[in-house]
Structure formats: structure tokens, C-alpha cells
ZADO-1210 file (C-alpha; in nm, 4 decimals, padded with zeros to 6 digits):
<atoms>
<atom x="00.0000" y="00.0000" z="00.0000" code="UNK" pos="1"/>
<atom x="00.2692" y="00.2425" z="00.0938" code="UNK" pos="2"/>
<atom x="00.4629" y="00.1860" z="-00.2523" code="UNK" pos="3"/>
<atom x="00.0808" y="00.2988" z="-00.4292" code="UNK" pos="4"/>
<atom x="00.0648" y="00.5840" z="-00.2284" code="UNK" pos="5"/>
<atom x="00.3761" y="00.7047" z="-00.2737" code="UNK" pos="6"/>
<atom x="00.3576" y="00.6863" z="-00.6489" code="UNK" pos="7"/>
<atom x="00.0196" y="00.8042" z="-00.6530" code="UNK" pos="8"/>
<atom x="00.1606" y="01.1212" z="-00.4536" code="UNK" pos="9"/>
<atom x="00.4448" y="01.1562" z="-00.7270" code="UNK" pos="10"/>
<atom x="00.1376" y="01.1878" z="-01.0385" code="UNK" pos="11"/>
<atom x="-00.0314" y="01.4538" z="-00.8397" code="UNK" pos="12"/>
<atom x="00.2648" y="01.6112" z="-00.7754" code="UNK" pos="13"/>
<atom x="00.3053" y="01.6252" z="-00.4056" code="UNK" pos="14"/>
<atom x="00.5857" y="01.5197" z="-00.1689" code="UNK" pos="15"/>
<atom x="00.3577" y="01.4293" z="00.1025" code="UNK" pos="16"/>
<atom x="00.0182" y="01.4030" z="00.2108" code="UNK" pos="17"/>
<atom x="-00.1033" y="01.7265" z="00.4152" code="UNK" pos="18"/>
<atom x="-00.4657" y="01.7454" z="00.6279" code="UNK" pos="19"/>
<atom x="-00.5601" y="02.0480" z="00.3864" code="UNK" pos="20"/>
<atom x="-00.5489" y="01.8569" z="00.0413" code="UNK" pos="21"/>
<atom x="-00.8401" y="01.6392" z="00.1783" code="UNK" pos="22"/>
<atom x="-01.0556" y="01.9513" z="00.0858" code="UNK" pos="23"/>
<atom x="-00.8394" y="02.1320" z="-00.1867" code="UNK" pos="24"/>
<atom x="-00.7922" y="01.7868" z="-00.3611" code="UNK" pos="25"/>
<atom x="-01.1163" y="01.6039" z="-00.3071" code="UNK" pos="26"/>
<atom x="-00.9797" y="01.3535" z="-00.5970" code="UNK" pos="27"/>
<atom x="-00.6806" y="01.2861" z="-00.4589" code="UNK" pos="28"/>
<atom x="-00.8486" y="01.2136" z="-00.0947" code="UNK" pos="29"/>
<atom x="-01.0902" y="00.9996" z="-00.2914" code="UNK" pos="30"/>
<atom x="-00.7857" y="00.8250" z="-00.4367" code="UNK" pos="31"/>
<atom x="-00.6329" y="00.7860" z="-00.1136" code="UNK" pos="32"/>
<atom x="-00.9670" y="00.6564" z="00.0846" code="UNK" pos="33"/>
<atom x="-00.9983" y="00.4068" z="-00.2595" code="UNK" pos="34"/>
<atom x="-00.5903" y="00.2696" z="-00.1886" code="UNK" pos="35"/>
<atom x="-00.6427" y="00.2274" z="00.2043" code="UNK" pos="36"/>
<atom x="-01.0223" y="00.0423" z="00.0636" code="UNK" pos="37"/>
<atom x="-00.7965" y="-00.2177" z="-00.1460" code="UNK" pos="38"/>
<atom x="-00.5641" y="-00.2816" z="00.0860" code="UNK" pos="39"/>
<atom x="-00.7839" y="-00.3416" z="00.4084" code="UNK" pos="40"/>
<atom x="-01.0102" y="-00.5583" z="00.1614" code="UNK" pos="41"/>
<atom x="-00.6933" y="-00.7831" z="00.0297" code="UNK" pos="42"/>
<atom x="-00.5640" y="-00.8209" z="00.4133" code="UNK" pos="43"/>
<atom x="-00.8206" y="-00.8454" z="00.6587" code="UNK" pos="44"/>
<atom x="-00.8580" y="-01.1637" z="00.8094" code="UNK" pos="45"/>
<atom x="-00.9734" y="-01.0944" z="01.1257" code="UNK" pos="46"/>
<atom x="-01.3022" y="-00.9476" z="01.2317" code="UNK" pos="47"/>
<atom x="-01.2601" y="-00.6657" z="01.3415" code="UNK" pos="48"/>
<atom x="-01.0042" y="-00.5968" z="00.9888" code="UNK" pos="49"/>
<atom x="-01.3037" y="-00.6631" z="00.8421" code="UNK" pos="50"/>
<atom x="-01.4896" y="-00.4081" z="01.0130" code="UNK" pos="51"/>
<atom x="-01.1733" y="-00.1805" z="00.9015" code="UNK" pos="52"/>
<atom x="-01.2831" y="-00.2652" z="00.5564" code="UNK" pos="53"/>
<atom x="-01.6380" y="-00.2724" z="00.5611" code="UNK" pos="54"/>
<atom x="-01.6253" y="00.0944" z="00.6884" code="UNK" pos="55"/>
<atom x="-01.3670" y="00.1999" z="00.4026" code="UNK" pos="56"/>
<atom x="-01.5341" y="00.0375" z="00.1489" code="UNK" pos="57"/>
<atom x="-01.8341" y="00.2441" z="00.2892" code="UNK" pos="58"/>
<atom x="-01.6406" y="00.6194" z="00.3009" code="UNK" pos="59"/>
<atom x="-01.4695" y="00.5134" z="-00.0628" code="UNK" pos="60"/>
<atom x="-01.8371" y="00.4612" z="-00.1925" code="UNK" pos="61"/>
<atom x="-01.9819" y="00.7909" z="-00.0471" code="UNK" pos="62"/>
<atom x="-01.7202" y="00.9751" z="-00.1505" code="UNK" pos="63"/>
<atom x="-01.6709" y="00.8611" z="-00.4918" code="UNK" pos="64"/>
<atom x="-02.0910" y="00.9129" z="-00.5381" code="UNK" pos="65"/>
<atom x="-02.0117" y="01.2913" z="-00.4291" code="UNK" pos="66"/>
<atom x="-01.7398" y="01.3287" z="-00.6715" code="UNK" pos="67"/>
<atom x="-01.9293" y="01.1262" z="-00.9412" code="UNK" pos="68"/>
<atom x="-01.6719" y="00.8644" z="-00.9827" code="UNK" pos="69"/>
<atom x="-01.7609" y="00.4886" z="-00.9740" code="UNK" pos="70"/>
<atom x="-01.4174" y="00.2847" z="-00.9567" code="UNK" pos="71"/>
<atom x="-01.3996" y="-00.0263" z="-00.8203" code="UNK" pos="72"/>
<atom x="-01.0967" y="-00.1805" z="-00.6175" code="UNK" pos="73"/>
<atom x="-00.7821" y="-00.3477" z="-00.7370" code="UNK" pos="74"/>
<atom x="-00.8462" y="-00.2316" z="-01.0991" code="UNK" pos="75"/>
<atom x="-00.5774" y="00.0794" z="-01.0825" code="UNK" pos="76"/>
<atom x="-00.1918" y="00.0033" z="-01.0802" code="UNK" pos="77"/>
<atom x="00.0414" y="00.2626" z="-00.8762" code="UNK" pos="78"/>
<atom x="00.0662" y="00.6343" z="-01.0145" code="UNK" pos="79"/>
<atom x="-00.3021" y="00.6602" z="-01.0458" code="UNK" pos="80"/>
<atom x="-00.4025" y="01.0479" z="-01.1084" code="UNK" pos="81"/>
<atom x="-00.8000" y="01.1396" z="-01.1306" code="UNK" pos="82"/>
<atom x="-00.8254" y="01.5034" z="-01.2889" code="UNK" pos="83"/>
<atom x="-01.0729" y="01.6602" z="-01.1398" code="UNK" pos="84"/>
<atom x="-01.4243" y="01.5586" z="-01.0137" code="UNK" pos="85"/>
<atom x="-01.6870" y="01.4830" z="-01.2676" code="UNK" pos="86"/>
<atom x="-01.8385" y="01.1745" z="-01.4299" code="UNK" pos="87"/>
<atom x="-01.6249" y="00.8432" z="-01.3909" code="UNK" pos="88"/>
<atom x="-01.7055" y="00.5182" z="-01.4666" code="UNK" pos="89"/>
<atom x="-01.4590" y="00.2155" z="-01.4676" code="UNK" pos="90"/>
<atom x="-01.5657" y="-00.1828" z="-01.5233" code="UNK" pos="91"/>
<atom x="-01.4612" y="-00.4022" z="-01.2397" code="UNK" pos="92"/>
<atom x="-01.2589" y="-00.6516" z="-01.4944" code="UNK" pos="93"/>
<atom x="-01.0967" y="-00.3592" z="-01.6272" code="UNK" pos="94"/>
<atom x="-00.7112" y="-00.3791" z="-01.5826" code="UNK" pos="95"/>
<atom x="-00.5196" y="-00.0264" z="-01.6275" code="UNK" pos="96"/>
<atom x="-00.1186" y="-00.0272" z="-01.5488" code="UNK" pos="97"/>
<atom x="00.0841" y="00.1942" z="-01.3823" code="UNK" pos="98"/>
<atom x="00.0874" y="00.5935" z="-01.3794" code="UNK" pos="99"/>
<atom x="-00.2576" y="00.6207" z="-01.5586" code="UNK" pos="100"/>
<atom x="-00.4058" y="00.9949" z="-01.5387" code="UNK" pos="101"/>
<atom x="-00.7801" y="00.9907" z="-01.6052" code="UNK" pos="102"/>
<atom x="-01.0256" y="01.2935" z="-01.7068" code="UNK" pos="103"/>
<atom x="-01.4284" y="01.3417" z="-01.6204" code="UNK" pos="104"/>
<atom x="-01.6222" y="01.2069" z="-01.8575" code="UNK" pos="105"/>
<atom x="-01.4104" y="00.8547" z="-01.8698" code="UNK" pos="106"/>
<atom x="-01.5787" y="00.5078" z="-01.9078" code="UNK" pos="107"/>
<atom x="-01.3558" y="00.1927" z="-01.9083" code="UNK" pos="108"/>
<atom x="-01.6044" y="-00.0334" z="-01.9819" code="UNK" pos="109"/>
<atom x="-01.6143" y="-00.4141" z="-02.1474" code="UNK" pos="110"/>
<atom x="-01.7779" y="-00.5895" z="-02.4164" code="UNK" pos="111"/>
<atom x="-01.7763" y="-00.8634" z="-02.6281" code="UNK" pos="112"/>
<atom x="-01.5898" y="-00.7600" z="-02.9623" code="UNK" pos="113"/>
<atom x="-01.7783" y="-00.4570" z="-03.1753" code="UNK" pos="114"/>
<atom x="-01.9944" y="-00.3787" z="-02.8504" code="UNK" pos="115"/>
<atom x="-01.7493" y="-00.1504" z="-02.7086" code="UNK" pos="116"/>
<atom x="-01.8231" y="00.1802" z="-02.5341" code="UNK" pos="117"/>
<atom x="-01.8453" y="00.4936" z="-02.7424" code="UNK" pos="118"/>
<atom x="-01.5747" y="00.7550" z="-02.7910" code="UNK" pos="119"/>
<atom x="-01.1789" y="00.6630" z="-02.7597" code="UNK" pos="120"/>
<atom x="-01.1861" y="00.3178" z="-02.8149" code="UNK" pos="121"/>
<atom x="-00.9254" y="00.0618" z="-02.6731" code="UNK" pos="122"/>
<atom x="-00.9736" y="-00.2927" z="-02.7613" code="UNK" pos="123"/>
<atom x="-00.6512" y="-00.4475" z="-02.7042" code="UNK" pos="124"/>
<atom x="-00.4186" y="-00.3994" z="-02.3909" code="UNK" pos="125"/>
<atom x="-00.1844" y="-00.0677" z="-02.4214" code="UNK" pos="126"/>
<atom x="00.1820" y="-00.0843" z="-02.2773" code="UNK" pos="127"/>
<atom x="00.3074" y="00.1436" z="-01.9437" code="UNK" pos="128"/>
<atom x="00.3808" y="00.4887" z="-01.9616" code="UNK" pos="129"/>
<atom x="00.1875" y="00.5661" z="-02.3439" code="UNK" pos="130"/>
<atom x="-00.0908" y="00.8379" z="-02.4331" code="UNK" pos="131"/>
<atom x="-00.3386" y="00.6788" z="-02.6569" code="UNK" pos="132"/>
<atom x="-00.6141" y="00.8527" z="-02.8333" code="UNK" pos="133"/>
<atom x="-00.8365" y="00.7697" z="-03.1495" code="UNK" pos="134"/>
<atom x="-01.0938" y="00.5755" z="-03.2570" code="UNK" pos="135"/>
<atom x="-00.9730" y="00.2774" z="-03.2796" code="UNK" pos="136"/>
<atom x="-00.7260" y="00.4161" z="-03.0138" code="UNK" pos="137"/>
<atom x="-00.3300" y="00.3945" z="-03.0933" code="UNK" pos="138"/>
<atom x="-00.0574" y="00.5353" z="-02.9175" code="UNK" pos="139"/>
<atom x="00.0469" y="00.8961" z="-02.9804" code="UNK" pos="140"/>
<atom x="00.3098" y="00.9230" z="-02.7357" code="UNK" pos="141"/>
<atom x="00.5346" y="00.6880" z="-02.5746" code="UNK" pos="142"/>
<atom x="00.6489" y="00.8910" z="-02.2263" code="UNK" pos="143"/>
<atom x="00.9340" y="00.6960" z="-02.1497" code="UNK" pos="144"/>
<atom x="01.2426" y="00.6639" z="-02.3973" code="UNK" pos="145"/>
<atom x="01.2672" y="00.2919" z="-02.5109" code="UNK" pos="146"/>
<atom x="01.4977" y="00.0472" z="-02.4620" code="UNK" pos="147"/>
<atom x="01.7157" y="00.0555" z="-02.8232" code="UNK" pos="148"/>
<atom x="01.7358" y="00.4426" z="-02.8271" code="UNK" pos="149"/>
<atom x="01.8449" y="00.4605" z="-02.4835" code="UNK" pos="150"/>
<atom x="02.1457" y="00.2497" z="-02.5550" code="UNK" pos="151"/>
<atom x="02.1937" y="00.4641" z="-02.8658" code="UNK" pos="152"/>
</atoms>
């Protein structure tokens, strides 16, 4: 949990959490609230971690309904950045890697192939650390250099 918060700290650009960005940074606190959610859910194996995770579960849920975000558990990887408050919508089989930023007005949904959700398009898996865009979606920018012109 620590190494997903600390990343996810890193994409909003802050060096540490402060008592003040849970209101200047509702998404971020919603973020936060959805990490401690996951990991309490994975762990708990005793009743009263349970409880732990029952009630986070609960504050993630209200939250996220406030902010108008519906995102499941265990479906972000670390580096996770939500833009700003607004309409959110991501499948619980949905998969997305590592450093991710997502916009309002975002679904991530599945279906079977040619029943996909409308707009930007992605029907295959897209690598780490890559804009995409399109319909079909393809990648328009890799943000890490690559392996053969780093050696170069």
C-alpha cells in the first residue's frame, strides 16, 4: 500500500500528504480513501479488519458518489491520477497499469468484440507509460524513452 501511495503522490505532484489537500484535492483524498479500501479488503482476516474494511469500502463509496466517480478496487496500478471531479465510470474486470491519469467524462467499460463503449476506443491492452487517443485508439506518445534508443 505504501509503494501505491507514494507513487500516486508523485502523479499529483506532491511530496507528502497534508490534512488540507483532503478539501483542496477532493480527488486525490478519494484516491487515497480508494488505496487504504484495497488494501484493508486484500488483508483483513480478522473481524474486526473486516470491520476496518467494511467501513472503508463504505467512506470510498460515499465519496466517490459525491465526486461522481464509480471505480472499483484493485483495478488501478500505482501512479493513479483522477483530474478533477466529474463523471467516472470504470468496469470491475478492467485492468489499467501503472501511472494512468484519467479525465471526467471517462468510461472503461467491457464488451464482447464490436460492442465496445463509445468515444476513444481501446480494444486491445496498451503498454506502461503511453498516451493513446483515437478511434480505434493507438498510441500517440510513448512517455518513457525505449529500450534501443536509450542504448543509442
Amino acid at each position: 500500500m505504501d509503494a501505491y501511495l507514494a507513487a500516486d503522490l508523485r502523479a499529483y505532484g506532491l511530496a507528502r500528504w497534508r490534512l488540507r489537500d483532503r478539501f483542496s484535492r477532493r480527488p486525490a483524498h478519494f484516491q487515497r480513501l480508494l488505496r487504504k479500501s484495497e488494501h484493508w479488503t486484500n488483508t483483513a482476516r480478522t473481524p474486526a479488519g473486516r470491520i476496518v474494511a467494511a467501513y472503508l469500502r463504505l467512506r470510498t463509496r460515499f465519496a466517490g458518489q459525491r465526486l461522481g466517480f464509480v471505480i472499483p478496487r484493485n483495478v488501478f496500478g500505482p501512479g493513479l491520477s483522477i483530474a478533477g471531479a466529474g463523471s467516472i465510470v470504470v468496469h470491475h474486470r478492467a485492468r489499467v497499469g501503472a501511472n494512468c491519469r484519467i479525465h471526467h467524462g471517462v468510461t472503461i467499460g467491457e464488451g464482447r468484440p464490436g460492442q465496445y463503449p463509445a468515444g476513444s476506443v481501446v480494444t486491445e491492452p496498451v503498454p506502461d507509460d503511453v498516451d493513446v487517443a483515437g478511434i480505434p485508439a493507438r498510441i500517440v506518445r510513448h512517455r518513457r524513452p525505449s529500450v534501443a534508443t536509450a542504448g543509442a
